[in-house]
BAVO-322553 format. One record per residue (C-alpha): residue number from 1; residue in one letter; chain; x, y, z. Coordinates in steps of 0.02 Angstrom, whole numbers. Example, Ala and Ser with C-alpha at 12.3 -4.5 7.8 and 13.67 -1.06 7.14 Angstrom:
REM BAVO-322553
+-----+------+-------+--------+--------+--------+
:  nr : rest : kette :      X :      Y :      Z :
+-----+------+-------+--------+--------+--------+
:   1 :    A :     A :    615 :   -225 :    390 :
:   2 :    S :     A :    684 :    -53 :    357 :
+-----+------+-------+--------+--------+--------+
This chain:
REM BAVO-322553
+-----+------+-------+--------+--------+--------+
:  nr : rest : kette :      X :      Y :      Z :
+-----+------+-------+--------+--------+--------+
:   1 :    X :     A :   4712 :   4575 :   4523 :
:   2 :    X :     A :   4689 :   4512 :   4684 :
:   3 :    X :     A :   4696 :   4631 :   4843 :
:   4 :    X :     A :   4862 :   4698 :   4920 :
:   5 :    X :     A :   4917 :   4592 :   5052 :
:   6 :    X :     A :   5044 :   4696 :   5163 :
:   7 :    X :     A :   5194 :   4673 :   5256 :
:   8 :    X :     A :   5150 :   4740 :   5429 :
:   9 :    X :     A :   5044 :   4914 :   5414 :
:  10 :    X :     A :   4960 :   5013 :   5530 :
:  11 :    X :     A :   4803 :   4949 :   5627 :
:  12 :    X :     A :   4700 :   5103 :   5696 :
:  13 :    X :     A :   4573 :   5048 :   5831 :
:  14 :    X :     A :   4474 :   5216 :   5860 :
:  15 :    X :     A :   4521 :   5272 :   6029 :
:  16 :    X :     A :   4667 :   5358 :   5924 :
:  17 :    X :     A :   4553 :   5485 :   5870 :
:  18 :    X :     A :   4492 :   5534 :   6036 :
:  19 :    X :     A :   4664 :   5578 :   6097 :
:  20 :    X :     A :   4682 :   5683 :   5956 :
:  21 :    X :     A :   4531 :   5763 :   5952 :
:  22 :    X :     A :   4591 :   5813 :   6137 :
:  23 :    X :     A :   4740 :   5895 :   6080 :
:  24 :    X :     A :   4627 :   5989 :   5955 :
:  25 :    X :     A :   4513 :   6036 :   6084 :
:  26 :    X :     A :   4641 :   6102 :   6196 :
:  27 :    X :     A :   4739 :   6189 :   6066 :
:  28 :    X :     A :   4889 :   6085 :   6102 :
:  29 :    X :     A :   4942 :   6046 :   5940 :
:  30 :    X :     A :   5130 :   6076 :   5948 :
:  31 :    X :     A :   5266 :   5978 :   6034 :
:  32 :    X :     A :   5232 :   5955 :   6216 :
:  33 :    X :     A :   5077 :   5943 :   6306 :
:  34 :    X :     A :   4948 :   5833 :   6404 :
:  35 :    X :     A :   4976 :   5675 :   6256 :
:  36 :    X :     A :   5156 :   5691 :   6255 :
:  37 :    X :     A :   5168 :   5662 :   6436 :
:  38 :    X :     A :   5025 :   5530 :   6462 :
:  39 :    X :     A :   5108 :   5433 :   6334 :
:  40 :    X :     A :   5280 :   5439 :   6413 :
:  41 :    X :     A :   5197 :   5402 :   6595 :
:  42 :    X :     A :   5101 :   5251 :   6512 :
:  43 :    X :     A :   5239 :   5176 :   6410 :
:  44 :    X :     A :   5352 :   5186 :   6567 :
:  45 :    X :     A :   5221 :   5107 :   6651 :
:  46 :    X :     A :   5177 :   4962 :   6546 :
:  47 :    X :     A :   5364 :   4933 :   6545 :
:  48 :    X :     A :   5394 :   4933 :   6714 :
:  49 :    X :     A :   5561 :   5081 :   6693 :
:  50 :    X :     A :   5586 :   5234 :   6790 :
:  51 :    X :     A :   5538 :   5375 :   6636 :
:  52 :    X :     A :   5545 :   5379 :   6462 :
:  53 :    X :     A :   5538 :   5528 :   6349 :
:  54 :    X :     A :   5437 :   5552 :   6193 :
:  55 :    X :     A :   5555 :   5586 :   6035 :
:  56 :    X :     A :   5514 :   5635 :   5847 :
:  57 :    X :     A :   5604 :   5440 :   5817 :
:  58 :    X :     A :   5711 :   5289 :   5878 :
:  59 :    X :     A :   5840 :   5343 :   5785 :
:  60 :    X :     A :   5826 :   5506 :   5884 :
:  61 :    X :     A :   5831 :   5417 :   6027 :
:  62 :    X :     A :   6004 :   5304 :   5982 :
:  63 :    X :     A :   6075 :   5486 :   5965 :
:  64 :    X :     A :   6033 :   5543 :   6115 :
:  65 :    X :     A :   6102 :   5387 :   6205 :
:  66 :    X :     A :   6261 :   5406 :   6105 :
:  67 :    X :     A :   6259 :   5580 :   6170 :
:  68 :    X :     A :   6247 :   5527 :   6351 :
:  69 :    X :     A :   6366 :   5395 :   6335 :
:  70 :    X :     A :   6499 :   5563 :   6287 :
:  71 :    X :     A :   6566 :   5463 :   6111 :
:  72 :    X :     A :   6667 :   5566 :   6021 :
:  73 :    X :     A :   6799 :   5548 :   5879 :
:  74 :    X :     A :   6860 :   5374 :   5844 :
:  75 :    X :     A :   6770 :   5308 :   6008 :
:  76 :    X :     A :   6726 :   5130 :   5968 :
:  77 :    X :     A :   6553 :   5059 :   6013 :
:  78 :    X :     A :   6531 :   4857 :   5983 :
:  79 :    X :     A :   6350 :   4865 :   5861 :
:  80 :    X :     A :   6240 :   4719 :   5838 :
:  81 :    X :     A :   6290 :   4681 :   5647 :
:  82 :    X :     A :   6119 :   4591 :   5586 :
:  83 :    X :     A :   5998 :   4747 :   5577 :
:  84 :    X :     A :   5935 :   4879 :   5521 :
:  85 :    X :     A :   6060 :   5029 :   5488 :
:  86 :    X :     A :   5965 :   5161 :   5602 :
:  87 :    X :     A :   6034 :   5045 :   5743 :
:  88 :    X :     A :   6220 :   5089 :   5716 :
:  89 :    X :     A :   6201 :   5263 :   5604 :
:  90 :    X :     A :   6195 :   5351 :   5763 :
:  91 :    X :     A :   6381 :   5315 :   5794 :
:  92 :    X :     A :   6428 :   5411 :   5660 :
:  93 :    X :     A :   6337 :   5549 :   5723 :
:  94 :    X :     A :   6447 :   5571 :   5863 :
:  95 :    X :     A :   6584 :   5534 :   5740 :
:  96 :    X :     A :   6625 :   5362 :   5837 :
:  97 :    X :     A :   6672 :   5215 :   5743 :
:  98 :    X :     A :   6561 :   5052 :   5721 :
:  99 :    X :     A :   6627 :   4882 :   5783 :
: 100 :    X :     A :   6522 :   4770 :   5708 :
: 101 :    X :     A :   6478 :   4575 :   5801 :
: 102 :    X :     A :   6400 :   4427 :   5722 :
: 103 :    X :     A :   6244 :   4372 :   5775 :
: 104 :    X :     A :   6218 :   4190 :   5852 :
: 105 :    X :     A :   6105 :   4073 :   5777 :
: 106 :    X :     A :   5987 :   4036 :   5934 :
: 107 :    X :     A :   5895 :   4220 :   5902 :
: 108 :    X :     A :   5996 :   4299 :   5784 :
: 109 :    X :     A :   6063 :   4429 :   5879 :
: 110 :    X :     A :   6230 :   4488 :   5923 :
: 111 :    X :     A :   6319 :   4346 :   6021 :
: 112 :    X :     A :   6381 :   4357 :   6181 :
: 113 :    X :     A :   6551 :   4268 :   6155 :
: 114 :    X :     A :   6593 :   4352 :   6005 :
: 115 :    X :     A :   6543 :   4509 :   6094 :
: 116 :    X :     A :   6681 :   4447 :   6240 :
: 117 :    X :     A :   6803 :   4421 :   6097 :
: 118 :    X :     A :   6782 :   4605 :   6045 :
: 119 :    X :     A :   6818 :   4680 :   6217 :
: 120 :    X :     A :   6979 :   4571 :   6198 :
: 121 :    X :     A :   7026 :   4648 :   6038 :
: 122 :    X :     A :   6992 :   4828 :   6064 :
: 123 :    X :     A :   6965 :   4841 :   6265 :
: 124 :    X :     A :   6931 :   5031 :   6277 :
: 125 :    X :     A :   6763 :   5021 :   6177 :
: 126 :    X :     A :   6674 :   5141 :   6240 :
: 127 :    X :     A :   6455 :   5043 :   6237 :
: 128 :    X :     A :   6387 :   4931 :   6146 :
: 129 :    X :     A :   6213 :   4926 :   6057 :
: 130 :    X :     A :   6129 :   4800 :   6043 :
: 131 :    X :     A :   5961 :   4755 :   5943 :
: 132 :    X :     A :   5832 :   4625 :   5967 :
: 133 :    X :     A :   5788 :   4557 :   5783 :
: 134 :    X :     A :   5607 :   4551 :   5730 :
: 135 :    X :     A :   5541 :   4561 :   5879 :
: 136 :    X :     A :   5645 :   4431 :   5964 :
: 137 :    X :     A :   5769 :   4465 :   6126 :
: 138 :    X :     A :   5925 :   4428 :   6103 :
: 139 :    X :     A :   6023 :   4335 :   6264 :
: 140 :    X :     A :   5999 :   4500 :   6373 :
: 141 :    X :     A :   6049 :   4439 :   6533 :
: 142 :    X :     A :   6220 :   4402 :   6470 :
: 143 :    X :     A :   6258 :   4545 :   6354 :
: 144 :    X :     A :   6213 :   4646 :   6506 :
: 145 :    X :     A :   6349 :   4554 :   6618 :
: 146 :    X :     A :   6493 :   4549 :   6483 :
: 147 :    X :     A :   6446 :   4761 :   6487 :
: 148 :    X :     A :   6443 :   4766 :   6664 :
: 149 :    X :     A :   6598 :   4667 :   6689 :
: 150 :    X :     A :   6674 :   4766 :   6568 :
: 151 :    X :     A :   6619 :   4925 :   6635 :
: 152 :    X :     A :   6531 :   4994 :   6501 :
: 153 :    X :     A :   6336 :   5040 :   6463 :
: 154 :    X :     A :   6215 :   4948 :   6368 :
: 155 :    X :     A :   6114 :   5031 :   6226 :
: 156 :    X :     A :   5963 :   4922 :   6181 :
: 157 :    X :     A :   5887 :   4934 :   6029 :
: 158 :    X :     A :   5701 :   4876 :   6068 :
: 159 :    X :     A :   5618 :   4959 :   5913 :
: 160 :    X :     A :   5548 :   4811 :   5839 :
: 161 :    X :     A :   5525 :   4712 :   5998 :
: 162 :    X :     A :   5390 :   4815 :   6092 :
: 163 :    X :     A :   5297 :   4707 :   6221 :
: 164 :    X :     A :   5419 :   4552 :   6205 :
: 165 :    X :     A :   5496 :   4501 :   6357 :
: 166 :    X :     A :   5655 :   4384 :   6426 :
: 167 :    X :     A :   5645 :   4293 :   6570 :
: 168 :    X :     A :   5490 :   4395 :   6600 :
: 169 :    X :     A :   5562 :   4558 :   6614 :
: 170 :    X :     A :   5528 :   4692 :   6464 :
: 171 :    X :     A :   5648 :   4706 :   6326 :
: 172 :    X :     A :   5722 :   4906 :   6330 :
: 173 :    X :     A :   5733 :   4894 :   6497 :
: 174 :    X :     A :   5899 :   4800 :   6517 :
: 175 :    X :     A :   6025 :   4924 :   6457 :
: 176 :    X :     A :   6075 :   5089 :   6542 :
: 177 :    X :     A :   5965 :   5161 :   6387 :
: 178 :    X :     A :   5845 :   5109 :   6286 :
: 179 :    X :     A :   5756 :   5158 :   6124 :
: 180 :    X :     A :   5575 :   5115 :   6051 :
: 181 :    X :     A :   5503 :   5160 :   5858 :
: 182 :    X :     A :   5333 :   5172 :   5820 :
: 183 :    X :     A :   5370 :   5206 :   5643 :
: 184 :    X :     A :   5201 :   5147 :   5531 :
: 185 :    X :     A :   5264 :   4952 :   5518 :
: 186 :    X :     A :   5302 :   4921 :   5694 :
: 187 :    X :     A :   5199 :   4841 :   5818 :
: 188 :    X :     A :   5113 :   5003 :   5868 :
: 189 :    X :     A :   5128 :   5144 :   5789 :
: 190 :    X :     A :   5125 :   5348 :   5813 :
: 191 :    X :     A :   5159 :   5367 :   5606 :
: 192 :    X :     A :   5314 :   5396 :   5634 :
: 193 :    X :     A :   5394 :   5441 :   5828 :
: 194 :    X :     A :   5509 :   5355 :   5933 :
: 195 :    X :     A :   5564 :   5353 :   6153 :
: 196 :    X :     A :   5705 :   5341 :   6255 :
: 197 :    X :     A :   5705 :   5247 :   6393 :
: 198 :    X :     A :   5808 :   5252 :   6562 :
: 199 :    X :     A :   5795 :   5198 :   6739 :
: 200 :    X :     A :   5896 :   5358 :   6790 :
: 201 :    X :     A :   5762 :   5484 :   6786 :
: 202 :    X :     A :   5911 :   5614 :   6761 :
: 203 :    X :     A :   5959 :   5527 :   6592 :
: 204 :    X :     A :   5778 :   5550 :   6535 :
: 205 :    X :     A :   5784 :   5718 :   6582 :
: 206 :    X :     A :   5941 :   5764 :   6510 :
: 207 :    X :     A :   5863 :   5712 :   6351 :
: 208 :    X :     A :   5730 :   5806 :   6351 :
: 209 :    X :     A :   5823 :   5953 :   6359 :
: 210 :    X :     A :   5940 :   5895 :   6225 :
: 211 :    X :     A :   5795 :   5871 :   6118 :
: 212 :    X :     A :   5702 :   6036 :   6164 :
: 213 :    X :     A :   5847 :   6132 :   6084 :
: 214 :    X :     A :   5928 :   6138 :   6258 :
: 215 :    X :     A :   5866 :   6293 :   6295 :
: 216 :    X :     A :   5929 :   6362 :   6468 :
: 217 :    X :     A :   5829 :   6387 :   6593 :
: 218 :    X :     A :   5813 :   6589 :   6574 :
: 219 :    X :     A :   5697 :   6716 :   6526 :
: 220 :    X :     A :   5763 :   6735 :   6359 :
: 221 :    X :     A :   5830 :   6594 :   6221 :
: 222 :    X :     A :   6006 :   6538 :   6282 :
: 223 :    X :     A :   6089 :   6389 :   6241 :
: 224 :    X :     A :   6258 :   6308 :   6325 :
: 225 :    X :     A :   6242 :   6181 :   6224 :
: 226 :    X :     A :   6221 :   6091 :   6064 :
: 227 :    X :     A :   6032 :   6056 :   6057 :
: 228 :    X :     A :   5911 :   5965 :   5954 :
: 229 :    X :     A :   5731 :   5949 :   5900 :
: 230 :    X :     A :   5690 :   5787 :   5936 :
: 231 :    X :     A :   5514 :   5806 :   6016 :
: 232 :    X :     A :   5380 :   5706 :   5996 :
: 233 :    X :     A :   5231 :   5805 :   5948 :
: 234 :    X :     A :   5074 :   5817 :   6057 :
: 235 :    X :     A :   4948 :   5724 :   5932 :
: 236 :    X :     A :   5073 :   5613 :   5878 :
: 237 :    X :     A :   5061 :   5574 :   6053 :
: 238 :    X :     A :   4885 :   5552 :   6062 :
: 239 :    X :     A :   4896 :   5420 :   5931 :
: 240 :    X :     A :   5028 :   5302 :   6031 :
: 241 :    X :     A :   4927 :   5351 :   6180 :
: 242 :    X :     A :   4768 :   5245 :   6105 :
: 243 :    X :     A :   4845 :   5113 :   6000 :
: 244 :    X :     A :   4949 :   5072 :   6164 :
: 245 :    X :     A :   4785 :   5008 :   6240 :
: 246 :    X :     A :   4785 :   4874 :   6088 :
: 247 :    X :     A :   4958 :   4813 :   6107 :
: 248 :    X :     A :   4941 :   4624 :   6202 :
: 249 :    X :     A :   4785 :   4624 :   6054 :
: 250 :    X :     A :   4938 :   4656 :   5938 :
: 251 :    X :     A :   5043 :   4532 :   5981 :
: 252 :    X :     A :   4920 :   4416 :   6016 :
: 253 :    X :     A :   4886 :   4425 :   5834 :
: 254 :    X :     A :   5078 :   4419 :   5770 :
: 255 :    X :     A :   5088 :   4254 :   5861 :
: 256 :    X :     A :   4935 :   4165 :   5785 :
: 257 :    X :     A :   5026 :   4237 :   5595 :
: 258 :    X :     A :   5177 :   4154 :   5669 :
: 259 :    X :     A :   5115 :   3999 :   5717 :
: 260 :    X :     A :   5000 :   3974 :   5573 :
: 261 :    X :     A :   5149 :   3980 :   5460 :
: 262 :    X :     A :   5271 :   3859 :   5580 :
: 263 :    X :     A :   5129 :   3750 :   5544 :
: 264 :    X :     A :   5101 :   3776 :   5386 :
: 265 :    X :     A :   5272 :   3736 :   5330 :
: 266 :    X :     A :   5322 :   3609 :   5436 :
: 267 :    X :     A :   5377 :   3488 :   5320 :
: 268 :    X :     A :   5462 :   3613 :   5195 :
: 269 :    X :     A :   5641 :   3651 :   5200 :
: 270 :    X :     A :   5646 :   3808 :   5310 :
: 271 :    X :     A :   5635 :   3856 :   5485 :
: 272 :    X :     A :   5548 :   4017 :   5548 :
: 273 :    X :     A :   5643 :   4154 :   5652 :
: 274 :    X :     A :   5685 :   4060 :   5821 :
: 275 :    X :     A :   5661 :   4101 :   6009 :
: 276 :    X :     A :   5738 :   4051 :   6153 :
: 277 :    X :     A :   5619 :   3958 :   6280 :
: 278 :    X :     A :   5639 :   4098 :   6416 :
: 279 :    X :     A :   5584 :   4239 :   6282 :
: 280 :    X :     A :   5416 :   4306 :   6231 :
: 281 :    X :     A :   5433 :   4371 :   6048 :
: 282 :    X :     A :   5324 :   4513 :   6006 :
: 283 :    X :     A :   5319 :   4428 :   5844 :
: 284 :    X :     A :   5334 :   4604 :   5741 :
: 285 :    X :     A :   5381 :   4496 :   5596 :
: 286 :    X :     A :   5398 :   4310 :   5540 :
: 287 :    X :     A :   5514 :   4264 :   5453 :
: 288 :    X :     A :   5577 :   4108 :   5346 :
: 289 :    X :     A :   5732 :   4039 :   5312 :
: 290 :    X :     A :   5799 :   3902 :   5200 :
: 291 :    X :     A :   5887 :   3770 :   5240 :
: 292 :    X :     A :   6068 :   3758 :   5176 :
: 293 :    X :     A :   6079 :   3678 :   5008 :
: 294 :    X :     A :   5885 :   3683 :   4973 :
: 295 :    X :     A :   5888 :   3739 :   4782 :
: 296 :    X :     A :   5746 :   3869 :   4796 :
: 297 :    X :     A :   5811 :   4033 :   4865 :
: 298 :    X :     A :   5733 :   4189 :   4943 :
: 299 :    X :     A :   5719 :   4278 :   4767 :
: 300 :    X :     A :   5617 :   4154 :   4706 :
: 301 :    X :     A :   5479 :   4168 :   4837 :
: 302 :    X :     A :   5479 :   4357 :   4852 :
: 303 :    X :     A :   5444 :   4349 :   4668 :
: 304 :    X :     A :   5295 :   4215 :   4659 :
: 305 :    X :     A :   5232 :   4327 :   4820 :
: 306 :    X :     A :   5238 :   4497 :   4740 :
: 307 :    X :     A :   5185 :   4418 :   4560 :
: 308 :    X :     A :   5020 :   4407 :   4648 :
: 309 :    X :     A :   4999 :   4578 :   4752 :
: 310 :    X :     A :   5103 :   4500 :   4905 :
: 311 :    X :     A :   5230 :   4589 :   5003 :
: 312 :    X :     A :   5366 :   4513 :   5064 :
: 313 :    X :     A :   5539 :   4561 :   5085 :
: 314 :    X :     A :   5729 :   4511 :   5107 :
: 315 :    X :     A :   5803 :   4492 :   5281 :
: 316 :    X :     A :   5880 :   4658 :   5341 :
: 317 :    X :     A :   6076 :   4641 :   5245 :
: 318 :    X :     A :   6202 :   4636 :   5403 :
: 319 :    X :     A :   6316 :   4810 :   5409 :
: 320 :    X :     A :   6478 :   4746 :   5387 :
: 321 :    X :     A :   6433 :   4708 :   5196 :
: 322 :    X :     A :   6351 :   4869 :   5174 :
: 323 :    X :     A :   6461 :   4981 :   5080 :
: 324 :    X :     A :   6457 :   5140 :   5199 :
: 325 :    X :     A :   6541 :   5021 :   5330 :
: 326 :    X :     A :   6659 :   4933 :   5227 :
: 327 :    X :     A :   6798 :   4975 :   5330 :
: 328 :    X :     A :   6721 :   4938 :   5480 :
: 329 :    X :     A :   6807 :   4794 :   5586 :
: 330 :    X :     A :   6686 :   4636 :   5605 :
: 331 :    X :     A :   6707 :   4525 :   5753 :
: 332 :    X :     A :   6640 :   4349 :   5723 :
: 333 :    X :     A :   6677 :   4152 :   5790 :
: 334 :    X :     A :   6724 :   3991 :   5705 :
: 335 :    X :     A :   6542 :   3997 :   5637 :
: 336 :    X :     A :   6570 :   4154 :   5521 :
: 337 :    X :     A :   6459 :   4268 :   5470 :
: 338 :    X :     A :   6293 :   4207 :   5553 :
: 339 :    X :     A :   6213 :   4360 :   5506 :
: 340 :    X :     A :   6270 :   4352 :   5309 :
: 341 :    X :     A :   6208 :   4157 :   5318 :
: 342 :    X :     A :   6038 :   4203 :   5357 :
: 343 :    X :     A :   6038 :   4351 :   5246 :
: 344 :    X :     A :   6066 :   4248 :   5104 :
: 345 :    X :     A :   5938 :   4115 :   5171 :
: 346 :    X :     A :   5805 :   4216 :   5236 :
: 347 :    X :     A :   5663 :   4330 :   5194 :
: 348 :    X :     A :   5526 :   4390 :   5274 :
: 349 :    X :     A :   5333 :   4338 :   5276 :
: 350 :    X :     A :   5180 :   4467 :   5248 :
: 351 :    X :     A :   5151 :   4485 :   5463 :
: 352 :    X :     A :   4990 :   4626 :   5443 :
: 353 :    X :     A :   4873 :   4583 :   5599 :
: 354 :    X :     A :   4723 :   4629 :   5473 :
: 355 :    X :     A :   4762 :   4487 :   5345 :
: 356 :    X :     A :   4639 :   4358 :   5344 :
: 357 :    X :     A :   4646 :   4181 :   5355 :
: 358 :    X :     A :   4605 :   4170 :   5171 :
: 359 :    X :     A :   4745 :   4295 :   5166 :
: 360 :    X :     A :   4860 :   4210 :   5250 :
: 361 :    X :     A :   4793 :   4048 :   5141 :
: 362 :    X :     A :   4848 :   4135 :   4978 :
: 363 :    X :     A :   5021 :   4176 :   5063 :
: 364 :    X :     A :   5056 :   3987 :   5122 :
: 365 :    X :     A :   4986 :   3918 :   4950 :
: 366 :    X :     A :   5110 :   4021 :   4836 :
: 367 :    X :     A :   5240 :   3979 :   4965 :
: 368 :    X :     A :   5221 :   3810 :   4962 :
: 369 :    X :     A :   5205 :   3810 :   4751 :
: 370 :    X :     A :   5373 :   3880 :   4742 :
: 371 :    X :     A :   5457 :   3699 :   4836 :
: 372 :    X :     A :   5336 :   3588 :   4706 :
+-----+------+-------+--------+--------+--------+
């Protein structure tokens, strides 16, 4: 059988090792330490936000921000529809309820006017969350003004778009909060770990208290209250810390896998996962869809793919079909269901920065066989 060919896993460069070797040497092998906050300074740095604070995962993080934003029972928060469920699971933490709005087809993310639409229909919606696809931002600078004008924050959901930007600015550094995942697919990873992200330094704060247990600050263990552990630990941290230093190397890479398949298919059928011209994709994954009417479907080329050691996968099934959130209201145009359009069309393309070009050969060959 021929070699695995992977999706997207970890890439480990070697300077990994020497951060966690530190936290070895020093003993600081727990939660907390010199990794943990070098990693927070550096992330916050290469973002250009005020602080950011180290969490055990995105998810984590979502919480936190849900926490922050004070939703409670029945509270309504507008969610980005085409993702991944960790995006909107949150909510239900806090016992809110999940408004759900279609995606637009110029990134695939949540769409401003149906977004507008929503704050029409249900007006005392207490944030919206919002996630940038595959790496891709969605049209930031007006989500953020429909929020703004609305008077409510902005949760963005940058796990999978680390390092992309729009209009040159840093995607998870639009909203009032932010959240990052360096679970083992993404475009760096810490094995699993995740940040929050603010530009109010008392925000950040606040969550790391929350996510220290919120232990008081006394000389015994009091607690005024409800607390979490959410922290990141300290050699966790030492593995961000190094492959952070490969990152622009990382995406550098995603592109050329991107671009080598745009090419590659060209005169196929399909489209890959589109941009707008004022973005920078991270390129986390590509992805392919299929033209409307074209009689192979996604199945098909998963199948041919894995039938020879290749992983592939569907596109991420929008939550408004998902049974947990059946009830769920779903706010969408004249175009409807964007999201469940592409889900049907659409799968995703092994995006591993270690494949090969005869790697990526095998991948475009068996694609291509499948439209013969």
């Amino acid at each position: 059988m021929h070699k695995r060919i992977y999706l997207s896993s970890p890439t480990m460069h070697g300077e990994e090792m020497q951060f966690i070797q530190e936290a070895f040497d020093t003993n600081w092998i727990a939660p907390l330490g010199a990794n943990v906050d070098g990693f927070e300074k550096e992330m916050a740095s290469f973002l250009g936000i005020a602080d950011a604070a180290a969490l055990s995962s995105g998810t984590a993080a979502l919480h936190l921000a849900m926490k922050l934003c004070r939703i409670a029972k029945d509270d309504l928060v507008f969610c980005s529809d085409f993702t991944f469920a960790a995006t909107v699971n949150p909510v239900s933490y806090e016992s809110g309820r999940q408004v759900f709005i279609d995606s637009e087809r110029d990134t695939w993310n949540m769409d401003p006017v149906a977004l507008e639409k929503a704050f029409f229909i249900y007006p005392n919606a207490k944030a919206v969350v919002v996630a940038n696809l595959y790496g891709t931002p969605a049209k930031l600078d007006e989500l953020s003004s429909i929020c703004a004008k609305h008077g409510v924050p902005l949760i963005e959901d940058a796990a999978e778009s680390l390092g992309a930007t729009y209009k040159g600015k840093q995607t998870g550094t639009f909203g009032r909060y932010a959240a990052l995942s360096y679970n083992g697919n993404k475009i760096i990873t810490t094995s699993g770990g995740g940040m929050f992200l603010s530009n109010d330094t008392e925000s950040v704060k606040k969550v790391r208290f929350l996510a220290t247990q919120a232990r008081d600050p006394a000389p015994w263990y009091q607690h005024s209250e409800l607390g979490y552990n959410y922290r990141m630990s300290n050699v966790v941290a030492g593995i961000g810390r190094g492959q952070l230093l490969h990152l622009n190397e990382h995406i550098a890479l995603k592109k050329r896998i991107y671009e080598t398949y745009q090419k590659a298919f060209s005169d196929l059928p399909v489209m890959m996962n589109p941009h707008l011209a004022e973005s920078s994709p991270n390129y986390w994954l590509s992805c392919l869809l299929l033209d409307k009417g074209c009689p192979v479907k996604p199945s098909q080329v998963i199948e041919a793919l894995s039938k020879e050691n290749i992983e592939s996968r569907p596109i991420w099934k929008p939550m408004h079909l998902q049974p947990i959130f059946a009830e769920n209201d779903f706010v969408f145009l004249g175009d409807k269901d964007v999201g469940g359009d592409i889900f049907e069309r659409g799968l995703c393309l092994p995006s591993d920065i270690k494949n090969t070009d005869e790697d990526l050969s095998r991948v475009i060959e068996i694609v291509r066989s499948c439209f013969t």
